[in-house]
Structures are given as structure tokens and as C-alpha cells.
C-alpha positions as CSV (number, residue, x, y, z in Angstrom):
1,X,72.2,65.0,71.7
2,X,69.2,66.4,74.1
3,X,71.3,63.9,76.7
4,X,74.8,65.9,75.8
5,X,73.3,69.1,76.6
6,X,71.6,67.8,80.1
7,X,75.0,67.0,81.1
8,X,76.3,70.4,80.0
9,X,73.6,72.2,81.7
10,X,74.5,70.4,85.1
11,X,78.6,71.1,84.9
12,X,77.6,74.6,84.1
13,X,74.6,75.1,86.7
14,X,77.4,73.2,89.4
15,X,80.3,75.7,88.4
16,X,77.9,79.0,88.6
17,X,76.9,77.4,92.1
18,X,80.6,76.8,93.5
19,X,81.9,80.5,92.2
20,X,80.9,81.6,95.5
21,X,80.5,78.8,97.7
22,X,80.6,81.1,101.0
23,X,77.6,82.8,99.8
24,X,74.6,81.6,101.3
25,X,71.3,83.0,102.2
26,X,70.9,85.9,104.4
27,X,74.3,87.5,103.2
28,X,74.4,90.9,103.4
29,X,72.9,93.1,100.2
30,X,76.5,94.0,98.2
31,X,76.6,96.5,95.1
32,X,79.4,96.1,92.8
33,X,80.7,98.7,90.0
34,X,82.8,97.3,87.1
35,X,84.6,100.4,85.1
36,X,85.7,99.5,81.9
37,X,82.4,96.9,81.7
38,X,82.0,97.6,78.0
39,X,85.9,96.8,77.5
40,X,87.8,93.3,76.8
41,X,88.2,92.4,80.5
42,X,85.5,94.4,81.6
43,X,82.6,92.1,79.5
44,X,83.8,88.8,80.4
45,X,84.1,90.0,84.1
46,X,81.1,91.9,83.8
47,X,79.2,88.2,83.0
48,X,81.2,86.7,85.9
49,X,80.2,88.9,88.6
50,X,76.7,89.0,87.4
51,X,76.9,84.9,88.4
52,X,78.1,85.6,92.0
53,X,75.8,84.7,94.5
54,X,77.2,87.5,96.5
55,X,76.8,89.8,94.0
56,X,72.7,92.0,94.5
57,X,73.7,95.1,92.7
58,X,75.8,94.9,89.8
59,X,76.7,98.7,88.6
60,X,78.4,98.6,84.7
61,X,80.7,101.2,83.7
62,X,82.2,102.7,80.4
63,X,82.2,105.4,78.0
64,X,80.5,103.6,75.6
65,X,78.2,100.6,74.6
66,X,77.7,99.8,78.5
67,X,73.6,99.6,77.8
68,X,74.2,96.7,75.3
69,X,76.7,94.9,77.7
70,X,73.9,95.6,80.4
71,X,71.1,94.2,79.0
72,X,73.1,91.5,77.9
73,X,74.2,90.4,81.4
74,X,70.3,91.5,82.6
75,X,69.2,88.4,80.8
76,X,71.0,85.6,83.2
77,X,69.1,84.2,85.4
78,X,71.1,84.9,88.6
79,X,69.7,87.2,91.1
80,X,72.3,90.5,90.9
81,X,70.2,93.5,89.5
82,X,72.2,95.1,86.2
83,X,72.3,98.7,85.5
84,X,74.2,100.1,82.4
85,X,76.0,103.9,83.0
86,X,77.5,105.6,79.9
87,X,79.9,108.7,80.1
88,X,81.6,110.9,82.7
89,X,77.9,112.0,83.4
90,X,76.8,108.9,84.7
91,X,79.9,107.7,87.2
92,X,78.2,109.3,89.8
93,X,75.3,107.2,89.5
94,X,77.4,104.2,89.3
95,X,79.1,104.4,91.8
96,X,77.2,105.5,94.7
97,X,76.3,103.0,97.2
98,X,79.1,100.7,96.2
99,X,80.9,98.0,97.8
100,X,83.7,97.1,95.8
101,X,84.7,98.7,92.8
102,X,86.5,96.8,90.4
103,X,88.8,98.5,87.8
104,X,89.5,97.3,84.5
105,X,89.2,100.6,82.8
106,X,91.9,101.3,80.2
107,X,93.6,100.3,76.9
108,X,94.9,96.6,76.2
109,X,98.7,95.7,75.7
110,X,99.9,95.4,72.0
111,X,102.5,93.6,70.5
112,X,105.9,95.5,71.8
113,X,104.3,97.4,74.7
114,X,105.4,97.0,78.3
115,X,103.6,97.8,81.1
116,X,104.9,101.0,81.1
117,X,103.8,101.9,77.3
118,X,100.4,101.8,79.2
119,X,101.3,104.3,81.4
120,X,100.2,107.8,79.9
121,X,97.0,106.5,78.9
122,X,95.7,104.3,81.8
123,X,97.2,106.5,84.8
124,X,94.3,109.6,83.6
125,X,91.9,107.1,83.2
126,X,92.6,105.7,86.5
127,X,93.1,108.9,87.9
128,X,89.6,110.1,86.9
129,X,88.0,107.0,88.0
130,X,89.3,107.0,91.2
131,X,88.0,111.4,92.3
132,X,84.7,109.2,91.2
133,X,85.2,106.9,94.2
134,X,86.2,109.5,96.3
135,X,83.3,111.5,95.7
136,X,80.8,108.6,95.8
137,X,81.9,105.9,97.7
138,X,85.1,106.2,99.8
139,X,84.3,103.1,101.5
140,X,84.5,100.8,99.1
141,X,87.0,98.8,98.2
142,X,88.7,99.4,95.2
143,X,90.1,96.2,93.7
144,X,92.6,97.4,90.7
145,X,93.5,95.8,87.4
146,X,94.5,98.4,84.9
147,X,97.6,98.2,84.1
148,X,100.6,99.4,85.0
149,X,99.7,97.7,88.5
150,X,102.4,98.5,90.1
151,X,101.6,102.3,89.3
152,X,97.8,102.9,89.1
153,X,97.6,101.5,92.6
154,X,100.3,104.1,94.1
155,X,97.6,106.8,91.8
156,X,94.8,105.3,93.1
157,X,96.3,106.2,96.9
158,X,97.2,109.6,96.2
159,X,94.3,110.6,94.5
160,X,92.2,109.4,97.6
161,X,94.6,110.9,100.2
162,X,93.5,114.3,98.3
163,X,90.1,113.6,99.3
164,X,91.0,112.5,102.6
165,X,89.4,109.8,102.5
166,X,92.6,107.0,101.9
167,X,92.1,104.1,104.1
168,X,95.1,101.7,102.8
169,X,93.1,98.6,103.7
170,X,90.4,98.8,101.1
171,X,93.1,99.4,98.3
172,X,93.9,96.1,96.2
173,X,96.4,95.5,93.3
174,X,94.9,92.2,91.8
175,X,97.7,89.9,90.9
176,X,95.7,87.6,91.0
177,X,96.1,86.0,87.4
178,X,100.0,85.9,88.7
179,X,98.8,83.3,90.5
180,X,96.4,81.2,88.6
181,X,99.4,81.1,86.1
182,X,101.8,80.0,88.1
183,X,99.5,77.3,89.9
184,X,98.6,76.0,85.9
185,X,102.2,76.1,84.8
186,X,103.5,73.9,88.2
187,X,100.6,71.8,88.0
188,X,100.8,70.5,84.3
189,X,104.3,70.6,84.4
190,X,104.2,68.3,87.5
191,X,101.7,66.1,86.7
192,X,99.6,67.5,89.5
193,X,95.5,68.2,89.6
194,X,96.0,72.3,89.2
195,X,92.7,72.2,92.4
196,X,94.9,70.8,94.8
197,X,98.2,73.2,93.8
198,X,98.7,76.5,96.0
199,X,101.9,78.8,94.8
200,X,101.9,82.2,96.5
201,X,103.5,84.9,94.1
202,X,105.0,88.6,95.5
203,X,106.7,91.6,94.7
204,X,104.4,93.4,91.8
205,X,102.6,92.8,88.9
206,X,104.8,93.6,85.7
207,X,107.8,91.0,84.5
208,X,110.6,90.6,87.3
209,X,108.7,92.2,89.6
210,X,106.5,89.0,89.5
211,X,107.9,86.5,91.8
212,X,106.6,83.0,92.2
213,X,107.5,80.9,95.3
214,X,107.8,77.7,94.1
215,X,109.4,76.6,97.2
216,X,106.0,77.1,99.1
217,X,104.0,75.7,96.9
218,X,102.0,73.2,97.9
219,X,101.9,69.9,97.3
220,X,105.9,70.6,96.7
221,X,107.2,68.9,93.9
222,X,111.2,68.8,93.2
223,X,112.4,70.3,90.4
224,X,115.5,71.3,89.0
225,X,117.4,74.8,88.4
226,X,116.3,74.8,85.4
227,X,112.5,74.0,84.9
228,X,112.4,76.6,88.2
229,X,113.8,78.9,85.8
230,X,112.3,78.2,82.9
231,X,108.2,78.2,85.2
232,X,109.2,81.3,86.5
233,X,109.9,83.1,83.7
234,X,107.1,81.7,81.7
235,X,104.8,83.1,84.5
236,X,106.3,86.9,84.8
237,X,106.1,86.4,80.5
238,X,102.8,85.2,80.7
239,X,100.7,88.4,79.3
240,X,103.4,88.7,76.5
241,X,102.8,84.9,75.8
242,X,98.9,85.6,74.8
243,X,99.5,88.6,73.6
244,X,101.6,87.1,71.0
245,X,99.5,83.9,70.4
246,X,96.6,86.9,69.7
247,X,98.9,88.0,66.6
248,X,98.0,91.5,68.0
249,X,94.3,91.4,67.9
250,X,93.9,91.3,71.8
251,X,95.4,90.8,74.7
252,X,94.7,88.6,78.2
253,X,91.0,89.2,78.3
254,X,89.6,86.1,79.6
255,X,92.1,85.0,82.0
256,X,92.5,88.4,83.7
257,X,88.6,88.6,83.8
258,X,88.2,85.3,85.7
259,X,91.4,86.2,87.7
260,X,89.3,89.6,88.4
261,X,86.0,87.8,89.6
262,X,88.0,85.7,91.9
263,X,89.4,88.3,94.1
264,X,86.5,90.6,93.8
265,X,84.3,87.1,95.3
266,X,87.3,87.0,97.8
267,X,86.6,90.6,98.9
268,X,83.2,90.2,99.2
269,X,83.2,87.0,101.3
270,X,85.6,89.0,103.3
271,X,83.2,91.7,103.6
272,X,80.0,89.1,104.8
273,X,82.5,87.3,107.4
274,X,83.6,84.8,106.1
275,X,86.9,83.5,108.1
276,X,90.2,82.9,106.2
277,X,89.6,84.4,103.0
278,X,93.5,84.5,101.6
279,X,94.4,85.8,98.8
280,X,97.5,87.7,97.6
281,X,97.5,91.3,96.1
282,X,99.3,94.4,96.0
283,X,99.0,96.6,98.7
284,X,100.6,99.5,101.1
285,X,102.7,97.2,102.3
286,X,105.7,97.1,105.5
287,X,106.8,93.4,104.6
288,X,109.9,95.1,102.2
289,X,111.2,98.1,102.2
290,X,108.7,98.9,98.9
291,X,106.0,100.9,100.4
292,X,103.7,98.9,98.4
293,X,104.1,95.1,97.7
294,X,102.1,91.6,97.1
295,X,101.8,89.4,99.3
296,X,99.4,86.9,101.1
297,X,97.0,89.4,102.4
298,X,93.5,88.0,105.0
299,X,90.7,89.5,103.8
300,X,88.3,91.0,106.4
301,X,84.9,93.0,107.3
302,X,87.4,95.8,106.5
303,X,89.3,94.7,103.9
304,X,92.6,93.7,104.9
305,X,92.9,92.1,108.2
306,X,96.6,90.6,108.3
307,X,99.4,91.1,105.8
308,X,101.1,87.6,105.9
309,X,105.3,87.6,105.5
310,X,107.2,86.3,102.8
311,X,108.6,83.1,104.6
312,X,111.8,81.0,103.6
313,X,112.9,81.7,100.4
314,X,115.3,80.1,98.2
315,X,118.2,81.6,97.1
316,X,116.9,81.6,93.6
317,X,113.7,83.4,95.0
318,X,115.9,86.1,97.5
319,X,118.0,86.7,94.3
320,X,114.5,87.7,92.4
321,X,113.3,89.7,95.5
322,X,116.6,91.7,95.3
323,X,116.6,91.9,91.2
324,X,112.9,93.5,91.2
325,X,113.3,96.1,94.0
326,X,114.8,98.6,91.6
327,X,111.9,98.2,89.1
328,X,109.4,97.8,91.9
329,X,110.2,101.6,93.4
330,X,111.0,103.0,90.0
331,X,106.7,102.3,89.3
332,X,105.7,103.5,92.5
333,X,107.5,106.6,92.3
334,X,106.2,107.6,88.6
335,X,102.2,107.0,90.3
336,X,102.7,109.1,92.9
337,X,104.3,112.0,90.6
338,X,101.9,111.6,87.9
339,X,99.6,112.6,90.7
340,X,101.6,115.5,92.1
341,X,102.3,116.7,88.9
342,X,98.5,116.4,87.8
């Protein structure tokens, strides 16, 4: 038994170590704000971050219970210092000095909502957050996962051009769990060790906006019309998928969380230096004629350095950039008027 739990202890003490493999000593001092901490994302995430070597400062946000889920992640032994803010009064605090600001903040999907049913609720909470980054830290980079993606990041831009203080390369849609999905799905359905896969996935962050590129991924495995079909769909389905397997009572906490602390540790190697640091996101964007758009984006000293193509596509996949264009500048347009209209 005691033997088990050695063994445990050492996969566990070897995964905290390779989150952040970049991160080494000397690396600059990095403060990180979660908002939403206290929320279903915003715990796990929370926890995650607080095991990033790169992390020093860890800054938890909500408008309730974030003392609890403070002291809580206070008690790992990992070297980030926790502090707990509660309530509009406190963002300030939070926020100031930041880094990188990860956004979670918001209400879950339930069984029947789209993206969009999220809209009126998340885009003031977003709003709100954001005149807090403004005001506090308009250097940092704002990574964003509340959903409607493709809207709250067009928000998040037009809030800070307000300010003046927009600078479109610290601005990140995370779509990231877009593409741990798709990796998973090709891999198992390959045969393949999901470590070695790479699938880049554009357009947005919302059902056929989400666009896997199977034909890039690497190693490439042949498959036919219609397992392409049926992977791609299952990965722009993939938040309805666990939303149903929850039976209502949640929604994709845990794999948006560790999709979350990915790119954030991508960000912040980015920030320390560290050369070809890849990921994709959504971002302002000239690669389509959408003004914002995922991609492969380098991340750099100042966020983004380089925002990589699209490549060759497939048919299937030029037929699926054409079908989500529509939908794509539909959400874009409804973030920047909620912000006109505010």
C-alpha cells in the first residue's frame, strides 16, 4: 500500500515538474489574476496555476467564496504566493501589478444553451472585468475564456480601446481546449500516443466556427470522408457532449481549466523568452477577412510575435472555412455593439 502511494507521489511530483518545463531558475517574477477563481473553471484552474513554476504571484478573483479557494490553494507546496479578492471592491487590488490575466468569469452552459444563450450575462461581466484591466494593468495580457469567445474577445477590445490603452497583441481568445479535443479524438481514434499528435484548429471558438485541420496533423494518419466528418463534428460538439454526459449539473470544467493553464504557461514562457512558444488562439487577426480569427499564433516578450497562415487545406476543410464565416462576423459584430450600445 505505503509502496502504491510512493509511486503516486513520484507520477504526480514528475507531472507538477513538466507543467512548465521552460521555467527554470532566475525567470523573471510573474503575477497572475484568475477572475472567476471561486467558479467551476476558475477552481480547478486556480490549483493549476498555483503549480506553475512560472507562476510567483497568484491574484484570485470572484464575487464570492474566493478566501476559501485561496487558502485552499495557499496550502500547496509550490512557490506562487496566493491572495483571495472578494467583490467589485477588491478588483483593483487584484489586478494591479499583473501579468497575465486569465478570464474565466461567468455562468456555465446548460442543457439547450448555445453559446449565444451566454451572451447577456457573460458580455457585462466581461465588460466590467476588463475597465478593471484597463484601469490597473493595461499591460497585461488578457487570456479569455468566458464564453461566447467569439464575442467577449471583440468586448474585451473595445472596452480597452475606450481606455486607450488596446494593444491587439496582448489580447487572447483561448481555444485551446479545441485543440486538446481534437488531438484526443484523432489520437484514440488512430491508435496513436495522443503526446506525439499535433492538430492545429481555426476559425472561432463556438460549433462550426471550430475548424480542425486534420490534414495537418501530425503524424498524418489516412482516414476516410466519413470518420473526418464524424472527428470534426464530435470536436465543434464537444462542450455539448459533457454537458450532456453532466445530466445538467455542470458543464466542461475540468478540461477547459487544464486547457486554460496551458495557454496561460504558454504566455508566460513567451513573456520570460522562451523561443517557439506556438500555440493557437483567437485574435485580431488579417489571415481571413474576419477581423478576428484563430490561428497558430508565436508567442513573444510581447505577446504575439507572428500570426502563422492557414496552409493547404482540404476541400472539406475550405468548405468549413467558407460555412463558418457568416457565424464567425455575426459574433463579432454583437461584441463590439454590446459595447457601443453600453
Amino acid at each position: 500500500m505505503f509502496s502504491r502511494a510512493r509511486q503516486v507521489n513520484n507520477v504526480v511530483g514528475k507531472a507538477l515538474r513538466s507543467f512548465s518545463a521552460a521555467a527554470a531558475e532566475g525567470t523573471p517574477e510573474r503575477k497572475v489574476a484568475v477572475l472567476g477563481a471561486a467558479g467551476g473553471i476558475g477552481q480547478t484552474l486556480s490549483l493549476l496555476m498555483k503549480m506553475s513554476p512560472s507562476v510567483t504571484k497568484l491574484s484570485l478573483y470572484d464575487i464570492v467564496n474566493t478566501p476559501g479557494v485561496a487558502a485552499d490553494c495557499s496550502h500547496v507546496n509550490t512557490g506562487a504566493q496566493v491572495t483571495g479578492h472578494v467583490g467589485a471592491e477588491q478588483l483593483d487590488d487584484a489586478l494591479k501589478g499583473c501579468d497575465v490575466v486569465v478570464i474565466p468569469a461567468g455562468v456555465p452552459r446548460k442543457p439547450g444553451m448555445t453559446r449565444d444563450d451566454l451572451f447577456a450575462i457573460n458580455a457585462g461581466i466581461v465588460a466590467g472585468l476588463v475597465e478593471g484591466v484597463a484601469k490597473n494593468c493595461p499591460e497585461a495580457i488578457i487570456t479569455m475564456i468566458s464564453n461566447p469567445v467569439n464575442s467577449t474577445v471583440p468586448i474585451a477590445a473595445e472596452i480597452l480601446k475606450k481606455h486607450g490603452v488596446y494593444n491587439p497583441k496582448k489580447l487572447f481568445g483561448v481555444t485551446t481546449l479545441d485543440v486538446v479535443r481534437a488531438k484526443t479524438f484523432y489520437a484514440e481514434k488512430n491508435g496513436l500516443d495522443v503526446n506525439t499528435v499535433d492538430v492545429p484548429v481555426v476559425g472561432g471558438h463556438a460549433g462550426v466556427t471550430i475548424l480542425p485541420l486534420f490534414s495537418q496533423a501530425t503524424p498524418y494518419a489516412q482516414m476516410s470522408d466519413e470518420v473526418l466528418d464524424a472527428l470534426t463534428k464530435r470536436t465543434q460538439d464537444g462542450g455539448t457532449e459533457v454537458v450532456q454526459a453532466k445530466a445538467g449539473k455542470g458543464s466542461a470544467t475540468l478540461s477547459m481549466a487544464y486547457a486554460g493553464a496551458l495557454f496561460a504557461d504558454a504566455a508566460l514562457r513567451g513573456l520570460n523568452g522562451v523561443s517557439d512558444v506556438v500555440e493557437c488562439s483567437y485574435v485580431e487577426s488579417s489571415v481571413t477577412e474576419a477581423p478576428f480569427f484563430s490561428s497558430k499564433v508565436k508567442l513573444g516578450p510581447d505577446g504575439v510575435s507572428e500570426i502563422y497562415g492557414l496552409g493547404d487545406l482540404s476541400d472539406y476543410e475550405q468548405e468549413g472555412l467558407k460555412t463558418m464565416m457568416p457565424e464567425l462576423h455575426a459574433s463579432i459584430e454583437k461584441g463590439i455593439n454590446f459595447v457601443k450600445n453600453m
